[in-house]
N, C-alpha and C positions, 0 to 999 in steps of 0.2 A: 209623172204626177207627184210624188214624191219630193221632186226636187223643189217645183214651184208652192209645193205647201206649207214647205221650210221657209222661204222668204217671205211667202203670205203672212206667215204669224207673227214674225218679226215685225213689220209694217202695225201692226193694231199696239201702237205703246211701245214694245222694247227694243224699237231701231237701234242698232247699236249696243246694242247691251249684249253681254257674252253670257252664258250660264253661267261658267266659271267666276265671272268677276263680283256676280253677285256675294251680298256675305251671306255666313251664314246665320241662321236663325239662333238666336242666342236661350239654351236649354237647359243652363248652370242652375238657374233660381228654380225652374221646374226641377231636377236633379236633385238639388240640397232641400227641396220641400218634398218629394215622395222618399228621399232616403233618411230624412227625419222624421218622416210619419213612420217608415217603416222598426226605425231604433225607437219610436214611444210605445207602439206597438206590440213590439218585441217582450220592453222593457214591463208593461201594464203585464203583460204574459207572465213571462219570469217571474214576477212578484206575487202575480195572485197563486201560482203554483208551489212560491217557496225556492226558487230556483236565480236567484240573484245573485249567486258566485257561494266557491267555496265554504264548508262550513268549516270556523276555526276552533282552536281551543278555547279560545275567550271566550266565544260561542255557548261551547259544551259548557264550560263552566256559569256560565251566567242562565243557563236551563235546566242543571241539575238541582236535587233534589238534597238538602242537606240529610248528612248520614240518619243521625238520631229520628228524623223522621221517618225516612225509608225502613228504618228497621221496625216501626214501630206502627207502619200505614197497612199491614198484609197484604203488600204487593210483594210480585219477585223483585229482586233489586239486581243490576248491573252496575260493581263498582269500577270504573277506569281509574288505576293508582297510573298517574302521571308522570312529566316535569317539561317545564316549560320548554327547557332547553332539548330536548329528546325528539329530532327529527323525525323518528317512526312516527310519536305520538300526533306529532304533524299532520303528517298523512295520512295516518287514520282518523280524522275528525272528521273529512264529509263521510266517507266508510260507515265510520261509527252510529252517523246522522241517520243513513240512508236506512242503514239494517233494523234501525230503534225505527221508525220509519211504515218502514215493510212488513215487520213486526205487529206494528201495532196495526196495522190494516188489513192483516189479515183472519183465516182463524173465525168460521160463521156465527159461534156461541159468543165472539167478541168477549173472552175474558177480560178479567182486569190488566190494566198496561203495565209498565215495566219502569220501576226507578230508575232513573241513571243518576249514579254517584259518583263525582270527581276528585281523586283526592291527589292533592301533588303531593309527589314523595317528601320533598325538597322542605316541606314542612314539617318543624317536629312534632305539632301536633298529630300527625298522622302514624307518627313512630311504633304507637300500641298495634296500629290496624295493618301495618306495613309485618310485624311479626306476627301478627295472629295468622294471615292469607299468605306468610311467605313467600312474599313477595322478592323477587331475584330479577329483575328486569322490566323495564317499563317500554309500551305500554303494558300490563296486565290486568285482564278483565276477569273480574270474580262474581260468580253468579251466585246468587243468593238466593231461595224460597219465601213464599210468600209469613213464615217464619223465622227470618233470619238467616237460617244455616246454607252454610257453602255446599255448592253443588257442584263445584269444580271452576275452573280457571284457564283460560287461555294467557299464553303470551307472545306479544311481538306482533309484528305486521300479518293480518289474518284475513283471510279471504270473506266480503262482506259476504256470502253463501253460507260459510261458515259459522257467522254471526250471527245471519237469519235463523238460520237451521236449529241453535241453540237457542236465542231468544225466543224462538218459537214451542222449544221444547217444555222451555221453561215456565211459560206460562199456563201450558196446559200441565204442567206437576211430572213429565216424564223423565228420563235421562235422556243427558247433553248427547248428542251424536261426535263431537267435535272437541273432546274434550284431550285430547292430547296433541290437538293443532297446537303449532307451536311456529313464527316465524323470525325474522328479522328484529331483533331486539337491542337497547341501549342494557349491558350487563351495568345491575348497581354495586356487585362486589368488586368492581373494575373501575365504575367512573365515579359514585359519589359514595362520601361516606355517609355511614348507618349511626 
């Protein structure tokens, strides 16, 4: 029975025709329309989240907080002494992001947030603030009281947990946990002059 049901169907329209020979169903336009809804999708995601690639230093710099004010707003301050050219500081810019970030959203009494201040070394104007924090290597994070005064200092590539940990400390007025992390650094009495 089997055999004759096979040439019965053949007979209603596709006498002759092979399955094989048929084409196929053409799925490319279906394909580049659900894999373009899915990258806008994506995309609308990422953005409303804050999540649209790396964050740079241009970045940091175009969101910080100029000094004079940070010393003068009684917030805690976080100042990054830089330089453009300084691959660590590179790679610490989403880092940096993330921790100011996590920082600020955490913490139930919601203190006040945290300055961040960017100072390139590479500028002489920075020259006074580069000797007050001694400053020996970039990146270097100096944390400040909601008063101005130093609370201590990281340098070099530092673990964002590390970052949190302190920012966090910092805002609620206690000591830094992390205050003698210290990593991968550009030395400034080696690469630029003072």
């Amino acid at each position: 029975m089997n055999d004759q049901a096979a040439p019965h169907a053949m007979r209603r329209g596709t006498e002759g025709v092979r399955p094989d020979s048929l084409p196929a169903p053409d799925t490319s336009l279906g394909k580049k329309l659900a894999g373009g809804a899915l990258v806008g999708t994506l995309a609308v995601f990422l953005a409303a989240r804050g999540l649209t690639g790396p964050t740079s230093l241009e970045q940091l710099k175009s969101d910080a907080v100029d000094l004079d004010i940070a010393l003068t707003n009684g917030k805690p301050t976080l100042i990054e002494f830089y330089a453009d050219w300084c691959k660590v500081c590179q790679e610490m810019a989403p880092v940096l992001t993330d921790a100011m970030d996590s920082a600020a959203s955490t913490a139930p009494t919601r203190p006040p947030g945290v300055n961040l201040v960017m100072l390139n070394i590479d500028n002489s104007r920075w020259t006074q603030e580069r000797r007050q924090y001694h400053v020996r290597g970039v990146p270097q994070y100096q944390f400040l009281d909601g008063q101005g005064r130093a609370k201590g200092a990281l340098i070099g590539k530092i673990p964002g947990l590390a970052l949190v940990a302190d920012l966090e400390a910092l805002k609620a007025g206690e000591e830094l946990p992390f205050l003698s992390a210290a990593g991968d650094a550009a030395d400034l009495d080696s690469v630029a002059p003072t």
